[in-house]
DONU-597613 format. One line per 2 residues: number of its first residue (from 1); their letters; for each residue x, y, z of N, C-alpha, C. Coordinates in steps of 0.05 Angstrom, whole numbers. Atoms other than C-alpha are relative to their C-alpha. Layout:
BEGIN
NUM) a) X/Y/Z/X/Y/Z/X/Y/Z  ...
***
This chain:
BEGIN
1) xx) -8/8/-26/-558/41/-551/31/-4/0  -34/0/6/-483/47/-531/6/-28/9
3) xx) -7/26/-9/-446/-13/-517/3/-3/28  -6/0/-23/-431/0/-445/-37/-5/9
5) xx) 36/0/-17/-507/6/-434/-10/-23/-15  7/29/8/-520/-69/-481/9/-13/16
7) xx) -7/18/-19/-469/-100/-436/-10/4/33  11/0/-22/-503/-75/-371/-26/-10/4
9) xx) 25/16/-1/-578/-98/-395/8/-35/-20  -5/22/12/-549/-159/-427/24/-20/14
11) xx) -30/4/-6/-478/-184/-401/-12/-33/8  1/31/-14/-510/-244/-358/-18/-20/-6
13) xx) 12/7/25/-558/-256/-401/12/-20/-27  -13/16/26/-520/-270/-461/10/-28/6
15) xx) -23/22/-5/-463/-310/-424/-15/-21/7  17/16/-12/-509/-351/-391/-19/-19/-22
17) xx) 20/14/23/-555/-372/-451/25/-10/-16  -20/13/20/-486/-387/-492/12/-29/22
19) xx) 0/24/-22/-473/-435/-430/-17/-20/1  30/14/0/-537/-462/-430/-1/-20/-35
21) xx) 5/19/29/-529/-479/-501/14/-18/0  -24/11/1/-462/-506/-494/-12/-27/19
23) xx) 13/22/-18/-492/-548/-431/-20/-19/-23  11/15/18/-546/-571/-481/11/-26/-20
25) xx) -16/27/30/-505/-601/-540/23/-19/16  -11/27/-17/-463/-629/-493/-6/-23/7
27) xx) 8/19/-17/-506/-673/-458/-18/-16/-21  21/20/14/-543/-689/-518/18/-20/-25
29) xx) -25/15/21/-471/-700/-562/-2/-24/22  -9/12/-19/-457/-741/-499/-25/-32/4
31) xx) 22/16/-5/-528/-783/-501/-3/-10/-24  0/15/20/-523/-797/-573/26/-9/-8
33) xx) -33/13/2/-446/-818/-572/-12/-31/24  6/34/-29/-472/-873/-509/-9/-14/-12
35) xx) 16/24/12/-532/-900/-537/-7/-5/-26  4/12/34/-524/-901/-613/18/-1/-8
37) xx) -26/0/8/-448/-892/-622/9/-35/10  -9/12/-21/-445/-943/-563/32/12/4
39) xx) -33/-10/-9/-380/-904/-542/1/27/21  14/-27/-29/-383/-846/-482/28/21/-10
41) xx) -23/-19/-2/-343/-780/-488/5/5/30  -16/2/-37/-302/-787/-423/-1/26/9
43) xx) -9/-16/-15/-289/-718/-417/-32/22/1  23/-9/5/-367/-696/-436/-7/22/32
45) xx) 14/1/-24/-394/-699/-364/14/20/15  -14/-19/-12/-335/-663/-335/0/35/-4
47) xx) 19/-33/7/-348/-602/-379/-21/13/0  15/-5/0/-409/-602/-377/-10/6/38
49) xx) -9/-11/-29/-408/-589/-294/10/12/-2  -8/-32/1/-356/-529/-308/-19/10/-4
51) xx) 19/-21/12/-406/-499/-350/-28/6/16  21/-14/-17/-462/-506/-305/9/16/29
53) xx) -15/-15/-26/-423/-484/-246/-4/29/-4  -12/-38/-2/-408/-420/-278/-33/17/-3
55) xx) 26/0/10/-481/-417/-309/-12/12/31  16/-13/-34/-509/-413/-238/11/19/17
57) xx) -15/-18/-15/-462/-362/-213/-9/23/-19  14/-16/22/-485/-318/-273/-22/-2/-5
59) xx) 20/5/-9/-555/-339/-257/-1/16/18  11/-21/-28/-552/-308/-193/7/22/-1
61) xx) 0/-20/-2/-519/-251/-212/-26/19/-22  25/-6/13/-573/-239/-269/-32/1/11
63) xx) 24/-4/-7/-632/-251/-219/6/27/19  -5/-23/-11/-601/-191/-178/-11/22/-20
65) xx) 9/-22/15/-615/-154/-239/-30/5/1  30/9/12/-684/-176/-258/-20/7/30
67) xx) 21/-1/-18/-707/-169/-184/-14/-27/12  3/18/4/-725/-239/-191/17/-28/36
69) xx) 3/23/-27/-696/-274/-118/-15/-10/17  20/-6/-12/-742/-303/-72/9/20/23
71) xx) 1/-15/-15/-762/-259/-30/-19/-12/23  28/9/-20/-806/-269/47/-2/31/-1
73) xx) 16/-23/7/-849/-204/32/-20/14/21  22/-17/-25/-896/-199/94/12/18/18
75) xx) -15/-32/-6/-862/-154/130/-6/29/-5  -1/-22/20/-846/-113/79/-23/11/-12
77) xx) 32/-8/-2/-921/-111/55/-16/12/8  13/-16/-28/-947/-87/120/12/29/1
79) xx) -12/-21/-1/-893/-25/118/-17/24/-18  12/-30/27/-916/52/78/29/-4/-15
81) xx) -22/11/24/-876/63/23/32/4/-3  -25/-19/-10/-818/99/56/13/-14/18
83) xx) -10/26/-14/-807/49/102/5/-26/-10  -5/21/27/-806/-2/49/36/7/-12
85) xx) -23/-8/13/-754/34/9/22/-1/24  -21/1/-32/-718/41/79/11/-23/10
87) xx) -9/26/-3/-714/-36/89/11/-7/-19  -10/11/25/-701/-45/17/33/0/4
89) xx) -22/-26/3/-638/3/23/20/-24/25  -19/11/-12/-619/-40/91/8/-34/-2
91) xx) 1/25/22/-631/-109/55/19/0/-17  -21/-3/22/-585/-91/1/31/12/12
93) xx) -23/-3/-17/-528/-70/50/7/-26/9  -5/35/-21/-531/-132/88/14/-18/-25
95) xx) -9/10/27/-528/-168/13/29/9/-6  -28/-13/8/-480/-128/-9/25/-7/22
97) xx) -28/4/-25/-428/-140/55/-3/-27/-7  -10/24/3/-444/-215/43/14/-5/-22
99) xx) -9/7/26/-428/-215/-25/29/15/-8  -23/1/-7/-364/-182/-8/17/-6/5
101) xx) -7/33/-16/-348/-229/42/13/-26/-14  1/35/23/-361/-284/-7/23/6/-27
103) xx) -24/-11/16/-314/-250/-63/19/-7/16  -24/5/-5/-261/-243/-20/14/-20/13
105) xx) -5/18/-7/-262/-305/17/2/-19/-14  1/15/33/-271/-338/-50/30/0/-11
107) xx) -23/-2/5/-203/-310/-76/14/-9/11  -19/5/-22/-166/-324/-22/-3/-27/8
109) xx) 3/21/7/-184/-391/-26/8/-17/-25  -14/5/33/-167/-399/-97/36/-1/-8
111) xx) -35/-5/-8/-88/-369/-81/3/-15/18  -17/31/-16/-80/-429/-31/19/-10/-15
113) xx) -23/13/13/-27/-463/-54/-13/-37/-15  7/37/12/-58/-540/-59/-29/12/-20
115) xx) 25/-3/19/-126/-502/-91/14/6/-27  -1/-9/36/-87/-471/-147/26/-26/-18
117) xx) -20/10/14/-42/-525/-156/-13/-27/-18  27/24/7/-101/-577/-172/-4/0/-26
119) xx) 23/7/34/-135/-597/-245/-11/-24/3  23/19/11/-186/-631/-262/8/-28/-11
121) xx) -11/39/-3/-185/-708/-263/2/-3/-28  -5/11/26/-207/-714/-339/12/24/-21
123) xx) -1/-29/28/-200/-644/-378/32/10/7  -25/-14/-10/-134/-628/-330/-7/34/-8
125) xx) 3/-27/-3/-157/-561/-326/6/9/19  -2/-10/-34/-140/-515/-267/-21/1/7
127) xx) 27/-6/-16/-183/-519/-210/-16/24/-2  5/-20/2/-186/-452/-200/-19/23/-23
129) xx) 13/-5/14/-213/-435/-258/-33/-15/6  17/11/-6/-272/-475/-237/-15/22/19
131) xx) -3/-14/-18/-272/-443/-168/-2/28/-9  5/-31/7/-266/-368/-196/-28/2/-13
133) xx) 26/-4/7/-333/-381/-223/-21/20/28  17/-20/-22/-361/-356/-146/10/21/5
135) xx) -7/-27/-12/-321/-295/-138/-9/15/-30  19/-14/29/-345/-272/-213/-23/4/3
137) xx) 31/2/-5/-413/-289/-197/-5/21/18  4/-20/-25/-414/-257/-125/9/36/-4
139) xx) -13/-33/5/-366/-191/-157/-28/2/-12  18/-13/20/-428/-187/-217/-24/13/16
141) xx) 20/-9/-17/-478/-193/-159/0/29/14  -9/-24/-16/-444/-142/-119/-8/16/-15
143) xx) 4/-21/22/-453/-91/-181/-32/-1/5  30/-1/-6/-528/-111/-185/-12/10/24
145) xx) 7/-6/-20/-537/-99/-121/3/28/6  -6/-26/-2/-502/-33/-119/-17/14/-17
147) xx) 19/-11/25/-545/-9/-182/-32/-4/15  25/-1/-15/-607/-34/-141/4/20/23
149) xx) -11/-23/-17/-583/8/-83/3/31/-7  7/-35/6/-571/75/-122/-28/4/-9
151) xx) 16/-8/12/-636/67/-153/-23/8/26  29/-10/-34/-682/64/-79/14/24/12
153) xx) -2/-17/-7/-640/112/-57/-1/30/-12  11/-22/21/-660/160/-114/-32/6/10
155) xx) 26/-3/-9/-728/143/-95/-6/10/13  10/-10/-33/-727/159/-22/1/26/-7
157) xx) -13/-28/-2/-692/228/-43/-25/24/-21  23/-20/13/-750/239/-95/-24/-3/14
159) xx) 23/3/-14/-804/220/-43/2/25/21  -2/-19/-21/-778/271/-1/-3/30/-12
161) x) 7/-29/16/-771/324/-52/-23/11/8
***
């Protein structure tokens, strides 16, 4: 398997479970420093919110992959299978323009002047870095989405064959 094709069935995957871990030992460094150190890591809590922040933005672009959002299905159920693929196709447009949207209104939010001039109360981190977590998420989605999109429209083109 080449690497370009590990990081496309893996990418949000990985990051996401190394987050997840990180979230883990945090909260558990953080629960055995309280109540058996008696002493709190001040800046615990604060990192551990970056990390889920980003976690869930890499969440959602990984359930794009997997197929995995909810979905309301009746509709779509009732449709043949051509008409299915046909809603799918205008479902994933609509997505896709929001998740556009959401990117670039995201950035452009981030280049404010008082957003990027901000850090974090205990870690003094830049905000922004926080904040860029939704336009990463929403760009990865976008991709997913586009990759779900060429693939129904392969379909339609082989249903017609």
């Amino acid at each position: 398997m080449s690497f370009l094709r590990w990081i496309d069935l893996n990418a949000e995957k990985a990051l996401a479970s190394l987050l997840l871990g990180a979230i883990v030992l945090l909260i558990f460094g953080n629960v055995f420093m309280r109540y058996v150190m008696n002493a709190s890591l001040s800046w615990g809590e604060e990192l551990t919110l970056w990390l889920f922040v980003w976690f869930v933005w890499l969440g959602v672009s990984y359930a794009f992959h997997t197929g995995d959002h909810v979905r309301i299905t009746v509709l779509r159920d009732v449709l043949g299978e051509r008409a299915r693929l046909i809603a799918d196709v205008v479902i994933s447009l609509l997505v896709l323009g929001f998740l556009v949207v959401l990117t670039i209104e995201c950035v452009k939010l981030i280049r404010m002047p008082f957003v990027a001039s901000q850090t974090s109360v205990v870690l003094g981190l830049p905000i922004p870095i926080l904040y860029a977590s939704a336009p990463v998420g929403a760009g990865l989605s976008a991709i997913r989405v586009i990759q779900h999109l060429i693939r129904t429209l392969r379909h339609i083109a082989d249903i017609k064959a």
